[in-house]
C-alpha positions in Angstrom: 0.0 0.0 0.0 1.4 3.3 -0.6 2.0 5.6 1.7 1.1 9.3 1.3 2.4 10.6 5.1 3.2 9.4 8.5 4.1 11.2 11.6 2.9 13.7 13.6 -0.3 16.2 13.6 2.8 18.8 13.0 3.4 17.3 9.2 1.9 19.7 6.9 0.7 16.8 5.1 -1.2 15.2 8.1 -4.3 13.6 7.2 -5.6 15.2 10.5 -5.3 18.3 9.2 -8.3 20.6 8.7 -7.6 21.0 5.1 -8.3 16.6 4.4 -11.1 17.1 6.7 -14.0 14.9 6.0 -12.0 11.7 6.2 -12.3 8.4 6.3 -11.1 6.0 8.7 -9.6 2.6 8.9 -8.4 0.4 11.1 -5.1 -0.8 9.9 -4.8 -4.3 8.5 -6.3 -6.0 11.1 -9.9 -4.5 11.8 -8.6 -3.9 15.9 -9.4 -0.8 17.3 -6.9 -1.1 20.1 -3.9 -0.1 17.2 -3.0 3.1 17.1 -2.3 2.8 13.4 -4.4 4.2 11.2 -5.9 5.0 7.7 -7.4 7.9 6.9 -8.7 8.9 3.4 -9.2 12.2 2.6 -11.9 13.0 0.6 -11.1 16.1 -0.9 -7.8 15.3 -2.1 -8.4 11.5 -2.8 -5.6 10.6 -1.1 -5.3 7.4 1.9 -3.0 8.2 4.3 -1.0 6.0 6.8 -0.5 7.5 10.2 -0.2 6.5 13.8 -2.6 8.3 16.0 -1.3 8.1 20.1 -4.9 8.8 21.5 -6.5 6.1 19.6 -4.4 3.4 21.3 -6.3 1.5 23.4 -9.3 3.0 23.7 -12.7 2.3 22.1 -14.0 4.9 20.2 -17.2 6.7 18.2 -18.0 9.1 15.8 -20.8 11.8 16.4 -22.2 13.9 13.8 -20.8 16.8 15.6 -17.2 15.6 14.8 -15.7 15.0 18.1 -15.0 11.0 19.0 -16.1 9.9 22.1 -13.1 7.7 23.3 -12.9 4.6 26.3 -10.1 3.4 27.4 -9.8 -0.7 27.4 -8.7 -0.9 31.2 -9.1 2.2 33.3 -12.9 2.9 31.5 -11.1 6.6 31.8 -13.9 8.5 28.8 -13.2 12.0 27.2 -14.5 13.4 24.1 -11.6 14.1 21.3 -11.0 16.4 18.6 -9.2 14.4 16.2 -7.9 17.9 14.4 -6.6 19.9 17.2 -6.1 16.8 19.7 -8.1 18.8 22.2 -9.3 16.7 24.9 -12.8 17.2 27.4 -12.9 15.4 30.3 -16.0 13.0 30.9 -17.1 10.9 33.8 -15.6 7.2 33.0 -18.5 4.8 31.6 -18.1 1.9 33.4 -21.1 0.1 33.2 -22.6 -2.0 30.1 -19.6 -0.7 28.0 -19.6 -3.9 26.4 -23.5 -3.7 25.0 -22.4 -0.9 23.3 -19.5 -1.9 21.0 -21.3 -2.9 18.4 -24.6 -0.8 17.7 -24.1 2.8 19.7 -25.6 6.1 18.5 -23.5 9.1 20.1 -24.7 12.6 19.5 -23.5 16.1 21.1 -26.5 18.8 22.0 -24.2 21.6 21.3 -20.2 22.3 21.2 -18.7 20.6 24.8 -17.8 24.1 25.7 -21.2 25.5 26.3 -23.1 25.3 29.3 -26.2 23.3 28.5 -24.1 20.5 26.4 -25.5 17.2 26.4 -23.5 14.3 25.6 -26.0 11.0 24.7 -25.5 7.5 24.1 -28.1 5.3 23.0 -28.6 1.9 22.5 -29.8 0.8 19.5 -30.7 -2.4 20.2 -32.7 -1.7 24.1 -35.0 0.7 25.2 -31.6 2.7 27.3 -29.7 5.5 26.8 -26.9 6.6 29.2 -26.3 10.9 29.2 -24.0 13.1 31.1 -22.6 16.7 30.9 -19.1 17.4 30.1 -16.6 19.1 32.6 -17.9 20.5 35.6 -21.8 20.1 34.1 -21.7 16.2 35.4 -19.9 14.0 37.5 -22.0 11.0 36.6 -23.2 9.0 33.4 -27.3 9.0 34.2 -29.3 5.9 33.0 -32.5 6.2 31.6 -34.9 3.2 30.4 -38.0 4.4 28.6 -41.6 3.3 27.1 -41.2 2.3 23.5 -44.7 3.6 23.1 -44.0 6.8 25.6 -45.5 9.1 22.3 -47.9 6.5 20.2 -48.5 3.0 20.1 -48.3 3.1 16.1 -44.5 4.4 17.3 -41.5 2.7 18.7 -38.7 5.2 20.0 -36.3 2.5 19.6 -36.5 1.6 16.2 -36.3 5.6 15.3 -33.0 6.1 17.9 -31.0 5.4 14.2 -31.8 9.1 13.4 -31.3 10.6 16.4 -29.8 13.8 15.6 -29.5 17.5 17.0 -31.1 20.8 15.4 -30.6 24.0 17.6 -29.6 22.6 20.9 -32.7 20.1 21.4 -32.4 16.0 20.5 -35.0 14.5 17.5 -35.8 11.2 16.3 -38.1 10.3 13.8 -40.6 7.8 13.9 -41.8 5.8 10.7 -45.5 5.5 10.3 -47.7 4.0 7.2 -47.9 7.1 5.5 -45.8 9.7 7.9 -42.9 10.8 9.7 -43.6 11.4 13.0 -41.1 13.9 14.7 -40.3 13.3 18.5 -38.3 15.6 20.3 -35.9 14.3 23.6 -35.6 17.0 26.3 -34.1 17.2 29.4 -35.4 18.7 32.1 -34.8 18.9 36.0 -37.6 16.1 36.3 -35.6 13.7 33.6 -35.6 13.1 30.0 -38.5 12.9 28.0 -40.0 12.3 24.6 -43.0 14.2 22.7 -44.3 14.1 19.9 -44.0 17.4 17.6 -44.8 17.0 14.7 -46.7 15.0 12.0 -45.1 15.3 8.1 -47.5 13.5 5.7 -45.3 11.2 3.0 -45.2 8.3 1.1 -42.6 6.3 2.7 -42.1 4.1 -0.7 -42.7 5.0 -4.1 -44.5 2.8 -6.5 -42.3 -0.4 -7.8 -39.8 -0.1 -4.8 -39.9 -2.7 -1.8 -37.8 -1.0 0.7 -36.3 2.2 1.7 -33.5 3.4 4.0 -33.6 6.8 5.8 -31.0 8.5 7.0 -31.7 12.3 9.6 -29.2 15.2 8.4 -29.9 18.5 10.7 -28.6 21.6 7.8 -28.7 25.5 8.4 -30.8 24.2 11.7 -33.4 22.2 10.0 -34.1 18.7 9.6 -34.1 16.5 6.6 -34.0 12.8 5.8 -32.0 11.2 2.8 -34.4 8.3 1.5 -32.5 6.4 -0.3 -35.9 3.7 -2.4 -34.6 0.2 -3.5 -36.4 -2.1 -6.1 -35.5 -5.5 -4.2 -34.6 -5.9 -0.8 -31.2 -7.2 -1.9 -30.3 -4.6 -4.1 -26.6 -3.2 -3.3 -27.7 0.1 -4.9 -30.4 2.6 -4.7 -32.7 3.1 -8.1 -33.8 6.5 -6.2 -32.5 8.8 -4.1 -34.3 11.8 -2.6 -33.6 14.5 0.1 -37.0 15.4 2.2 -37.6 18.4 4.6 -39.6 17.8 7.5 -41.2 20.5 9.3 -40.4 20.5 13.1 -43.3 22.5 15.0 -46.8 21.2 13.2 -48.5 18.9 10.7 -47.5 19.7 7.3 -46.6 17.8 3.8 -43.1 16.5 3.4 -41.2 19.2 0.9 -39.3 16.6 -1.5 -36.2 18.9 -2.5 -34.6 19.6 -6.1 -31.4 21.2 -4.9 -28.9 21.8 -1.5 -27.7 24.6 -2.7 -24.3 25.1 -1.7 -24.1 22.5 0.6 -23.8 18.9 0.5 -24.5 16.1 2.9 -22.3 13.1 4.5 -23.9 10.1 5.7 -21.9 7.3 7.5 -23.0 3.6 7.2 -21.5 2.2 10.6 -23.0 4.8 12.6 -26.2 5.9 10.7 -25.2 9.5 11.1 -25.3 12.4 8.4 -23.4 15.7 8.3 -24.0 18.8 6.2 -21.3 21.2 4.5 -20.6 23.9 3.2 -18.9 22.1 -0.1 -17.0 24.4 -1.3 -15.4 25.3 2.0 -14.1 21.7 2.5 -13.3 21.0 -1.2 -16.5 19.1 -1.9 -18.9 19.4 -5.0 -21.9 21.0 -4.1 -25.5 20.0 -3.9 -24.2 16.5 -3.7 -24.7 13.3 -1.4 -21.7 11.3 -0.3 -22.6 8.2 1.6 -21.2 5.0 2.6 -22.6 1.7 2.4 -22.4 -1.5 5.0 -19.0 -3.7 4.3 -17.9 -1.8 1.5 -15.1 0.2 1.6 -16.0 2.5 -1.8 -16.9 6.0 -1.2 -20.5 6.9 -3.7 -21.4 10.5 -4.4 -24.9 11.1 -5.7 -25.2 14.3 -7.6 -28.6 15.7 -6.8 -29.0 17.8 -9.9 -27.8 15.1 -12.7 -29.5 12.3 -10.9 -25.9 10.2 -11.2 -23.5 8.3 -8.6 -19.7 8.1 -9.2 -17.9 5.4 -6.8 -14.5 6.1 -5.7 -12.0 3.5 -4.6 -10.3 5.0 -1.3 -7.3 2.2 -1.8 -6.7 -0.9 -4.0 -5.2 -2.7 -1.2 -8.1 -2.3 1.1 -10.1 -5.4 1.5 -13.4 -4.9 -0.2 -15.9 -5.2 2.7 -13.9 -3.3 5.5 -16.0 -0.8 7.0 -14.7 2.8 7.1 -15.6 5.7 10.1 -16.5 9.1 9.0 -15.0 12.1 10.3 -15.7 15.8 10.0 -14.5 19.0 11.5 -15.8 19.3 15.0 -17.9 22.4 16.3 
């Protein structure tokens, strides 16, 4: 495998530099996360990069939409969130319990930047009715548990199967629910009582279009709205979407899903492992605008769906990366 730069965040040609910011991440040769070898792939310059990363060294980590990684360590269970640009670091009580639950299907989202006051920093579990929650620094000096209803907001609803688009848009927590015919937007707030779910919303759509089967969603907060990415399959097994679409949902009342033609400037970033989607400004991270770049499950190729030409171009991060490994998706933290 060619090597484009090792070294340390000081080398100009760092993949952890702002400038190859989003990336792509790797584990290196074997898929172990304690290694603190690493690929990154920069997608605006097209270039994988080799490079050993200190922090990353036994610890178990994830991404969040909001760019920072939340890390573990292996042994002490000592947690902090990371920015993997700057190397800044933010002290978190240590997760001790059920850490192992949460290797495999976690959803970690940030309420706002760790610096301010009324951050938030969530964990759910994707596969039980839990999330754990704390506030960084001084804010918290304990991870809080919370078990809820399923049904807290509908019986037609369950909370857990909607925690994969749990995002943030201004400062409050959504997930949206998927009912015949509708997206149902739940906000999670937290108040000095406890957390708690309601129902905001109601955005009338039809989840899949005529001659499709299934349909994948994934929640993208932009310019501090809400969108979905549906991506509309013909079979189930299909490895590619025959239709992709971007849908604004309104936040605060009942209203028809607004199907849009263009982003503008800005395009979106959705991760496969993590289910999470970013927005840009393209241009400012050397990106093509109005575009989509997504990742698939064990695939390793990076797809970008041009909203106004209605075609996908697939890039190859590395020949010698094994076909089905499964990358992370990085972007520049808050």
């Amino acid at each position: 495998m060619k090597i484009i730069s090792t070294g340390s965040g000081k080398d100009p040609l760092s993949p952890l530099d702002r400038s190859h910011v989003p990336l792509l991440l790797f584990d290196y040769d074997e898929p172990d996360k304690s290694t603190d070898v690493k690929l990154f792939y920069s997608v605006p310059a097209g270039e994988l990069h080799v490079k050993r990363v200190a922090e990353l060294r036994d610890h178990f980590y994830w991404t969040t939409p909001q760019g920072w990684m939340l890390l573990v360590h292996e042994d002490t269970r000592d947690t902090f969130l990371w920015n993997p640009l700057t190397r800044a670091r933010v002290a978190l009580p240590p997760k001790r319990e059920a850490l192992e639950e949460l290797q495999q299907r976690p959803r970690c989202v940030l309420s706002h930047d760790p610096g301010h006051p009324d951050c938030v920093v969530l964990i759910a579990d994707l596969d039980e009715t839990v999330f754990w929650y704390c506030r960084p620094g001084a804010g918290g000096d304990r991870w809080l548990r919370h078990e809820y209803d399923d049904h807290a907001v509908s019986p037609d609803a369950s909370l857990c199967d909607a925690m994969f688009s749990l995002t943030t848009v201004g400062g409050k927590f959504y997930i949206v629910c998927l009912l015949p015919g509708q997206f149902l937007v739940v906000a999670l707030e937290f108040s000095p009582a406890g957390p708690e779910f309601t129902a905001m919303a109601t955005n009338d759509a039809e989840h899949t279009p005529a001659g499709h089967s299934s349909t994948a969603f994934t929640a993208v907060e932009s310019d501090g709205k809400l969108f979905l990415v549906a991506m509309y399959y013909v079979k189930n097994r299909d490895r590619m979407a025959s239709k992709i679409l971007v849908l604004k949902l309104d936040l605060l009342k009942r209203a028809k899903v607004e199907v849009m033609s263009t982003l503008g400037e800005r395009s979106f970033l959705l991760a496969a492992s993590s289910d999470f989607g970013a927005s840009v400004r393209a241009k400012q991270v050397g990106l093509k605008e109005n575009c989509i770049y997504f990742l698939k499950p064990d695939d390793k190729g990076l797809y970008v769906y041009d909203l106004g030409r209605g075609t996908t171009t697939i890039y190859n991060p590395g020949p010698d990366l094994e076909d089905d490994v499964k990358p992370e998706l990085l972007v520049t933290p808050w």
